[in-house]
C-alpha positions as CSV (number, residue, x, y, z in Angstrom):
1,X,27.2,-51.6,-15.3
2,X,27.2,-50.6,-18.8
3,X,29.9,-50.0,-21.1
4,X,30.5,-47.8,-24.2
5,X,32.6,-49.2,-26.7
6,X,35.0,-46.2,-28.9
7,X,35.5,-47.2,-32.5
8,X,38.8,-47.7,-33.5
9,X,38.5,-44.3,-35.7
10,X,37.2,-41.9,-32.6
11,X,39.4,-41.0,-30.1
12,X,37.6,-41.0,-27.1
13,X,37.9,-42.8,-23.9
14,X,35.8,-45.9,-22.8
15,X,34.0,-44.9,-19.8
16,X,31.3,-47.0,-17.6
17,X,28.2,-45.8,-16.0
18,X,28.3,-47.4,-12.6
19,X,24.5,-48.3,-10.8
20,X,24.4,-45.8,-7.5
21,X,21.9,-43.6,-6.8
22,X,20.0,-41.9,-4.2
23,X,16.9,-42.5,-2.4
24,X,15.2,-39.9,-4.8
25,X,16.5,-41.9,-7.4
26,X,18.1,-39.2,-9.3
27,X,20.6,-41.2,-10.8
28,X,17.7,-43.2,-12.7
29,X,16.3,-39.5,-13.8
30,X,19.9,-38.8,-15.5
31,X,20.3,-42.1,-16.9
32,X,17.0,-42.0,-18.6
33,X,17.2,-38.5,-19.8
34,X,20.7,-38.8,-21.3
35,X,21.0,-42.7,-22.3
36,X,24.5,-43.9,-22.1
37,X,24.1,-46.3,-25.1
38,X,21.6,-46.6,-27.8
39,X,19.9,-49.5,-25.8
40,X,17.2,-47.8,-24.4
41,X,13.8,-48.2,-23.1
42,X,11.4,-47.6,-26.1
43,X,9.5,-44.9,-23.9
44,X,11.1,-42.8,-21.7
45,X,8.6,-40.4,-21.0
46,X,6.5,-43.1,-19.4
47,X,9.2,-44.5,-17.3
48,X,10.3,-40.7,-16.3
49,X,6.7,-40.6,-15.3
50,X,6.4,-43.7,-12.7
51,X,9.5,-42.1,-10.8
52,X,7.6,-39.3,-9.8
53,X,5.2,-41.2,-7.9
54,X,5.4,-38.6,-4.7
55,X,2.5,-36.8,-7.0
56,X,-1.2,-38.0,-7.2
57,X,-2.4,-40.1,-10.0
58,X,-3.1,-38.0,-13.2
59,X,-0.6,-35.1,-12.5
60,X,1.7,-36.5,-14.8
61,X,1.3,-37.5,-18.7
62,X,3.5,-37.9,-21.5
63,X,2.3,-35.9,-24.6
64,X,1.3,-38.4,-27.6
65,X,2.9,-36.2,-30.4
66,X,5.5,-34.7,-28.7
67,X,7.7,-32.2,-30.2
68,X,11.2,-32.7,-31.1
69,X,12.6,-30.5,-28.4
70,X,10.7,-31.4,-25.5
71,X,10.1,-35.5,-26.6
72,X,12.3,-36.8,-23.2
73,X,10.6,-34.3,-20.8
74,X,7.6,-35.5,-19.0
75,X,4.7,-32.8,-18.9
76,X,2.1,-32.0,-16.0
77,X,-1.4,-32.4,-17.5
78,X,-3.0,-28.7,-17.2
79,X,-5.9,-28.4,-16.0
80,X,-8.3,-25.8,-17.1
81,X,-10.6,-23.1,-15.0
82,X,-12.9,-25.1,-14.8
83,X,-11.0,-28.0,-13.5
84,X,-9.5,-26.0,-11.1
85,X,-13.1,-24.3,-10.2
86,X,-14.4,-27.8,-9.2
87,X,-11.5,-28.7,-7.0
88,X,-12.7,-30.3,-3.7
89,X,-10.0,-27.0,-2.4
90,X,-11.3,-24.1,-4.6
91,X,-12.8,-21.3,-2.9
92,X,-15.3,-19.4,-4.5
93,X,-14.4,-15.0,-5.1
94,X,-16.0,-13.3,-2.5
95,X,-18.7,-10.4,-3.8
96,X,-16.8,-8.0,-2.3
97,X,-13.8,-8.8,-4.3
98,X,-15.8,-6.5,-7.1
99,X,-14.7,-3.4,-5.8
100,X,-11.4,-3.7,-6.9
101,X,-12.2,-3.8,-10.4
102,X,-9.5,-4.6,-12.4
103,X,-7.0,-3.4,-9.9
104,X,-6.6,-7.3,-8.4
105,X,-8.3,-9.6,-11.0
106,X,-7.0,-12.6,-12.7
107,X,-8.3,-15.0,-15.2
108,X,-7.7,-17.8,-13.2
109,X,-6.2,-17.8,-9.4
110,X,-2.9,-17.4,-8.9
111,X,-2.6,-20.7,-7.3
112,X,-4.5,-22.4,-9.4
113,X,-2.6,-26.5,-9.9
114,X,-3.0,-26.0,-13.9
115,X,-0.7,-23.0,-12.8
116,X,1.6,-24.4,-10.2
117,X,1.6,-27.8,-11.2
118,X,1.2,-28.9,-8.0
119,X,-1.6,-28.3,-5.2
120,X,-0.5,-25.3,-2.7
121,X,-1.1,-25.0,1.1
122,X,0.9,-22.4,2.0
123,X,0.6,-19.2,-0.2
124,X,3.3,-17.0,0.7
125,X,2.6,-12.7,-0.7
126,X,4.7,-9.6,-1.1
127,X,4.3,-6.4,-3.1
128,X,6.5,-4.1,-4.9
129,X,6.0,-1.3,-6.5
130,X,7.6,1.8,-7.8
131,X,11.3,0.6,-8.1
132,X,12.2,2.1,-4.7
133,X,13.5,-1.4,-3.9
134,X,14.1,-4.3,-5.6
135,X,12.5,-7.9,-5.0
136,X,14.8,-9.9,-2.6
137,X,16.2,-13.4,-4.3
138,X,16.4,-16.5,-2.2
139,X,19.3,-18.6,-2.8
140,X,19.0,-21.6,-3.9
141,X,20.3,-23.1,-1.1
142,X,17.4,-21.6,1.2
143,X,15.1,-23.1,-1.6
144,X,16.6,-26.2,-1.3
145,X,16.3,-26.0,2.9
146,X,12.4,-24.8,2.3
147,X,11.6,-27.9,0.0
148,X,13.4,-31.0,2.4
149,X,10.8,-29.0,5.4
150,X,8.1,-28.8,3.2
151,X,8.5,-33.0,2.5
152,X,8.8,-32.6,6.5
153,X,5.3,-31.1,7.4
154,X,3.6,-32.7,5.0
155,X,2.6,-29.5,2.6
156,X,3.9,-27.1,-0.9
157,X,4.2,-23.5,-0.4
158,X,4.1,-21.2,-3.4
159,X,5.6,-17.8,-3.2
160,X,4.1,-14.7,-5.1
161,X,5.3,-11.2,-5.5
162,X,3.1,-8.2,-7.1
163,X,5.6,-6.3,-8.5
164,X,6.2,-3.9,-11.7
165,X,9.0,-3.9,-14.0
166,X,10.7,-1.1,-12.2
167,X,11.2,-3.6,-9.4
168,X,12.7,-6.7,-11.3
169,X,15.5,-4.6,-13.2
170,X,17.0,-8.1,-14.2
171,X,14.2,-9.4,-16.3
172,X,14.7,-9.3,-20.1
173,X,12.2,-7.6,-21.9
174,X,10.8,-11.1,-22.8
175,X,10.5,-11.9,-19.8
176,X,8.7,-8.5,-18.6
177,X,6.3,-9.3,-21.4
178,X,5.8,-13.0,-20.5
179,X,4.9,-12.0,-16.9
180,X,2.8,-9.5,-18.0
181,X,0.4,-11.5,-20.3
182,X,0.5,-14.5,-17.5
183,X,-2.4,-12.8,-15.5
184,X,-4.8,-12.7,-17.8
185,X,-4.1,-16.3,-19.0
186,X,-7.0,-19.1,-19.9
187,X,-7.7,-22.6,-19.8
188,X,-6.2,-23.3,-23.1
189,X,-2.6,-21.8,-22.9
190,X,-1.6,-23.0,-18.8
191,X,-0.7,-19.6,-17.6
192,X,2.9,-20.8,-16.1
193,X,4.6,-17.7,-14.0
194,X,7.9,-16.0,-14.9
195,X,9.8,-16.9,-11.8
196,X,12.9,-14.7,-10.0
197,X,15.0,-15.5,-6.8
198,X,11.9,-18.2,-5.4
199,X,9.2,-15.8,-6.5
200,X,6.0,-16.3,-9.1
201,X,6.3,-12.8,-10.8
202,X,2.7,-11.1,-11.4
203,X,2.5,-8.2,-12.8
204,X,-0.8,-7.1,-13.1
205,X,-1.8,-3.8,-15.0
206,X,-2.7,-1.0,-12.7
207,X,-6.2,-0.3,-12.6
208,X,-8.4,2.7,-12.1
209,X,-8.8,2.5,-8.2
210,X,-5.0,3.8,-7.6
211,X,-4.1,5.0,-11.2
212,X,-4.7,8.8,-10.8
213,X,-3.8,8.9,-7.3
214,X,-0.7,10.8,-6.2
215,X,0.9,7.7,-3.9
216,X,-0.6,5.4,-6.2
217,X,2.5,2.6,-5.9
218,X,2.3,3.0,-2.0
219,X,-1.4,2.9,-2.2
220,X,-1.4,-0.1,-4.9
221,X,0.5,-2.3,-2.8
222,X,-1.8,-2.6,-0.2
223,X,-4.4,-3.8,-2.1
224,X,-2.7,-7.9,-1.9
225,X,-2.0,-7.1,0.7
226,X,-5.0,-6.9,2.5
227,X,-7.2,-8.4,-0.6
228,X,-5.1,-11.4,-1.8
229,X,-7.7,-13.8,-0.6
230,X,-9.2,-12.5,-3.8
231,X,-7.1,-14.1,-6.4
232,X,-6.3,-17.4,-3.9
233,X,-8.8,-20.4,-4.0
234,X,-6.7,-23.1,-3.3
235,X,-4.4,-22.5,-0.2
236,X,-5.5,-23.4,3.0
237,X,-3.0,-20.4,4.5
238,X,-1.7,-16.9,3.7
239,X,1.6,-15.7,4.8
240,X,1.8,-12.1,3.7
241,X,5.3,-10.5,4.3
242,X,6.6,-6.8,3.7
243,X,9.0,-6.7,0.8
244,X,11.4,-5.1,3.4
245,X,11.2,-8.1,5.0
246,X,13.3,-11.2,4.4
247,X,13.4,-14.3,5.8
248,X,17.0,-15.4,6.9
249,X,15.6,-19.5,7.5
250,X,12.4,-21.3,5.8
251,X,12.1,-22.3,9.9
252,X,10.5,-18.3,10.1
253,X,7.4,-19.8,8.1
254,X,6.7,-21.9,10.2
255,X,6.8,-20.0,13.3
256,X,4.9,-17.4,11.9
257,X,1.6,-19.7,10.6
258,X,2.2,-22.1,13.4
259,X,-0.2,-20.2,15.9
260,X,-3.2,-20.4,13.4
261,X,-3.2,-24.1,14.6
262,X,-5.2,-25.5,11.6
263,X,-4.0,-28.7,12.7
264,X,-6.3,-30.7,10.0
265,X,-3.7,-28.6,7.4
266,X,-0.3,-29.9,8.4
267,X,1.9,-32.1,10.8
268,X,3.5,-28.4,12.8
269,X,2.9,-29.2,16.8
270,X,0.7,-26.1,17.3
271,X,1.0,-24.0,20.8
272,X,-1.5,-23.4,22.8
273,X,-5.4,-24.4,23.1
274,X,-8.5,-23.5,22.1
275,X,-9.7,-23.2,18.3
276,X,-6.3,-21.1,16.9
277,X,-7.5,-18.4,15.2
278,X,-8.2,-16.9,11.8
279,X,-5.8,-14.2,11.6
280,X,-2.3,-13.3,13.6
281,X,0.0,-10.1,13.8
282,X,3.1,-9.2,15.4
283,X,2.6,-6.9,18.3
284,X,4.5,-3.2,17.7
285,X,8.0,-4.0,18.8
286,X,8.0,-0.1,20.0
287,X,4.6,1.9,20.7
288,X,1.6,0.2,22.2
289,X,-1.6,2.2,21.4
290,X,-3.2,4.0,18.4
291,X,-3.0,7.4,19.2
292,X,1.1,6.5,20.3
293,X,1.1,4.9,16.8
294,X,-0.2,8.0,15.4
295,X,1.4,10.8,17.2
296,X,5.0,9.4,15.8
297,X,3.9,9.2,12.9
298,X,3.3,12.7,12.8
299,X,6.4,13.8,14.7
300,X,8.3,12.1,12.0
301,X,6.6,13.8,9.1
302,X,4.9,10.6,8.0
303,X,1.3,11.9,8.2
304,X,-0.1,15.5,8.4
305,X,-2.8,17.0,11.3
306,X,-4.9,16.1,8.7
307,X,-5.0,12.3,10.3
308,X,-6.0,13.3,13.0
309,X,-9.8,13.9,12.0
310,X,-9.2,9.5,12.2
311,X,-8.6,9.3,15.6
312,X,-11.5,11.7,16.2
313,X,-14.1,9.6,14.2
314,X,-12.8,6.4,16.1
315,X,-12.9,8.5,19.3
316,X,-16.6,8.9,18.6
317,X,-17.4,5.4,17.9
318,X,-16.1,4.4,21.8
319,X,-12.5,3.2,20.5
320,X,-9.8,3.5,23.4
321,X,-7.5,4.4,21.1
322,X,-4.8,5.1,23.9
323,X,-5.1,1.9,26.1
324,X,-2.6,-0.9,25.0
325,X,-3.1,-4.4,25.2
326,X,-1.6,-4.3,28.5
327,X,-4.0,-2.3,29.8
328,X,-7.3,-4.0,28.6
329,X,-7.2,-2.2,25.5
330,X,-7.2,-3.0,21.8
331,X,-3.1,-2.2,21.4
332,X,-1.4,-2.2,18.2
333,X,0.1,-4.7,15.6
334,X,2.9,-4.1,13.5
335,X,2.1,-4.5,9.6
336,X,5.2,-6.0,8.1
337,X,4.0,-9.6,8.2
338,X,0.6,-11.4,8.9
339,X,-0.8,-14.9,8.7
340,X,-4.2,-15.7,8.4
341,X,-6.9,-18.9,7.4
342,X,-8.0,-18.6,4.6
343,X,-10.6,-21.4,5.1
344,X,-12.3,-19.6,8.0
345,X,-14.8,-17.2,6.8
346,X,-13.4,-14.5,9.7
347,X,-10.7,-14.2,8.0
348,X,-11.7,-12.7,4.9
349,X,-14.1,-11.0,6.7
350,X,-11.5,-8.8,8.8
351,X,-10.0,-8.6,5.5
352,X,-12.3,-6.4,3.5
353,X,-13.7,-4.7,6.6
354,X,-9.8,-3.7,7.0
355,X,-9.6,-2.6,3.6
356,X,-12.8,-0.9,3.3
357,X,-11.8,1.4,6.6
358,X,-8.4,2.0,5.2
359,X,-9.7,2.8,2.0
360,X,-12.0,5.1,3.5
361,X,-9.1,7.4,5.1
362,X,-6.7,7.0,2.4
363,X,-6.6,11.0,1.7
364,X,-5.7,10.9,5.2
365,X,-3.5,8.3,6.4
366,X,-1.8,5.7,4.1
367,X,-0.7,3.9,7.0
368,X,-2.6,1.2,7.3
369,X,-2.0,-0.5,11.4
370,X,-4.3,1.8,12.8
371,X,-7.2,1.4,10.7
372,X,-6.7,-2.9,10.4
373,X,-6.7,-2.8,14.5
374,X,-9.9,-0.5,15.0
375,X,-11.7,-2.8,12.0
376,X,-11.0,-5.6,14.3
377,X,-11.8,-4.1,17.1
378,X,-15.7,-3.2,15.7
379,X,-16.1,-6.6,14.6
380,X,-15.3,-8.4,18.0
381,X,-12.4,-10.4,16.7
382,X,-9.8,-9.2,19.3
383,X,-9.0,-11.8,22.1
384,X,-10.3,-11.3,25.3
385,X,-8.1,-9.3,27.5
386,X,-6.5,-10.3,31.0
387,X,-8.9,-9.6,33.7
388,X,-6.2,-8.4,35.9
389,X,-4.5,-6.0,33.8
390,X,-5.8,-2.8,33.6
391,X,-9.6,-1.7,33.8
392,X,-11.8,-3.6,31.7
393,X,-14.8,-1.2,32.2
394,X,-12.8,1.3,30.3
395,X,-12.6,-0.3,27.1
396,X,-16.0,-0.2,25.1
397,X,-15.7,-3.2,23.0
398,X,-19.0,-3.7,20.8
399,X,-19.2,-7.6,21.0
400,X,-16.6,-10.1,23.7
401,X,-14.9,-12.1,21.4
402,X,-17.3,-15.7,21.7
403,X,-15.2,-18.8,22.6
404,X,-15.6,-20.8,19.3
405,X,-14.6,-17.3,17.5
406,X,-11.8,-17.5,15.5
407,X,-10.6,-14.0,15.1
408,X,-7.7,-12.5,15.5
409,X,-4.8,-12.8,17.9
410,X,-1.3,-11.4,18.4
411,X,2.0,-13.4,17.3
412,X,3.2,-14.6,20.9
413,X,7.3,-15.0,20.2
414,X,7.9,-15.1,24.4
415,X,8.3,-11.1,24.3
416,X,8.3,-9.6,27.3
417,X,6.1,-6.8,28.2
418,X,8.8,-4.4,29.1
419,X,11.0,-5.3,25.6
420,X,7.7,-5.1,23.7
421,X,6.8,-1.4,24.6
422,X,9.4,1.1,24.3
423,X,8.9,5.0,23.7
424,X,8.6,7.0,20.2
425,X,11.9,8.4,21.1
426,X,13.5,5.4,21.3
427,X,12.8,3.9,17.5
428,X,11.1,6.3,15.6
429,X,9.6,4.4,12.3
């Protein structure tokens, strides 16, 4: 217990500082931020520093010349590219990544430490564009709920929205310009993010690829979507989630990546057997097949005939595109959310074969589930189907899915088959 004396000429109140704390010891934090006398320790940064000992060795340093404004506040060391590049965790940018030009580049990854400060397992995507919406903000209390589970399961998620300014209407125009400049940061400068409601802000100028297009914001967000792994080298998992889409409980994360089963990755008791798989989907709460997908699609006035010449072309190929999963066939996933591993190379493989068929029919179908389930379908990654439901000899699948495979699967949330399939007319999209 320490006291502070008032001189006889002040008029102030003497007041104590009594020793409680908490197991994070955040009482020791305040007291050696804002000392209570002038009897303090001769280096606070330091002893700021040994309290965080939750992070590895090295994370932490105290600058040697620190500047006046920032003297008390410990620093995370930065480190550079090429740090980060030689991580034990870094993936290297897959060829195909080239494509995209300068449409989905950044200097560094997005999840780079030197960024983050901290190592990420769990990277967690959304895209915006256009200002039709604007970016849901989780409370702080949900970020408070999400980083006690986190300690919990043994891993960091970092959250990151691809957004324009049109979509963050409550950013200053420093701010704007701050988030802006952050993607094409370098070694030397850190290349923090401008953050907003839980979310790392990046804005990344729009390339040629979508630029001159007529739906280019519709056409642009797809691209993290379906080619994040191409600005993520650190994180062992992607959660990608429609901005329409927002998670009441941090719990949801969980039960979405949980069926991956990368058990090596985190302490979540995994369902099922087998080796988990590389990539997993919701099934479509409403229609079951392709050509169901697409013929509401077009009743609605989503898509013209013009889409059509699609289902012809996979028609052609052998793809069943009216048999659901029920029925032995390939079925059909829902798009607003999907998990996938991005340590196992089938994962970014389905990814750019999905983008490159999607990408193909653009001019005729922005809609994007029916050309992600065919790419799976032609690369063998669908699971095998149950013998007993429906006629396997009608479904001409190039490759069986091999048991050691990890391809794709669909989210299993104990639906049954009669609430999973319901009619066009029912729920129109």
């Amino acid at each position: 217990m320490r006291a502070l004396p008032c001189s006889p000429a002040s008029e102030c109140v003497d007041t104590r500082m009594v020793p409680v704390d908490v197991s994070d010891q955040l009482g020791r934090i305040f007291s050696l931020q804002f000392p209570y006398t002038d009897d303090t320790l001769r280096d606070r940064c330091k002893a700021l520093t040994r309290l965080h000992d939750w992070h590895k060795p090295g994370e932490w340093s105290c600058p040697t010349q620190p500047r006046a404004s920032h003297r008390l506040r410990p620093v995370i060391a930065r480190r550079g590219l090429q740090a980060d590049a030689q991580s034990p965790s870094a993936r290297t940018r897959h060829p195909r990544c080239g494509v995209l030009g300068t449409s989905l580049h950044v200097n560094q990854p997005i999840d780079a430490p030197s960024r983050l400060g901290f190592n990420c397992t769990i990277a967690v995507i959304t895209a915006l564009y256009g200002g039709y919406d604007t970016l849901h903000s989780y409370s702080r209390s949900f970020q408070a709920r999400l980083g006690r589970q986190e300690r919990e399961h043994g891993v960091h998620t970092c959250w990151f929205a691809f957004v324009d300014a049109a979509s963050v209407p409550d950013l200053s125009a420093s701010e704007i310009a701050q988030a802006k400049a952050a993607f094409n940061t370098t070694a030397l400068d850190g290349g923090s993010w401008v953050q907003s409601g839980g979310w790392n802000l990046v804005m990344l100028p729009e390339g040629q690829m979508t630029a001159t297009l007529p739906e280019h914001n519709q056409l642009r967000s797809r691209l993290p979507k379906m080619m994040a792994h191409c600005v993520l080298a650190h994180a062992k998992t992607m959660l990608y989630i429609d901005a329409k889409l927002h998670l009441s409980e941090p719990k949801s994360l969980w039960t979405m990546v949980e069926q991956l089963k990368p058990a090596s990755l985190w302490t979540i008791q995994a369902r099922g057997d087998g080796p988990g798989s590389a990539w997993v989907a919701p099934r479509h709460p409403y229609r079951s097949s392709v050509r169901d997908e697409l013929v509401c699609l077009y009743l609605s006035g989503i898509i013209s005939e013009r889409a059509f010449a699609q289902l012809r072309a996979y028609h052609a190929d052998g793809f069943p595109s009216e048999l659901s999963e029920y029925a032995g066939g390939p079925g059909l996933v829902e798009g607003e959310w999907h998990a996938r591993d991005l340590q196992a190379a089938e994962s970014t493989a389905l990814a750019n074969e999905w983008f490159d068929e999607w990408w193909r029919w653009r001019e005729h179908n922005t809609r994007d589930q029916i050309s992600f389930i065919y790419a799976a379908w032609r690369m063998g990654f669908l699971p095998p189907q149950n013998q007993t439901q429906g006629n396997r000899s009608a479904v001409a699948q190039p490759q069986p899915r091999s048991s050691g495979l990890k391809g794709f699967a669909h989210f299993n949330p104990h639906l049954s088959v009669t609430a999973a399939v319901k009619s066009c007319d029912a729920q129109p999209e």
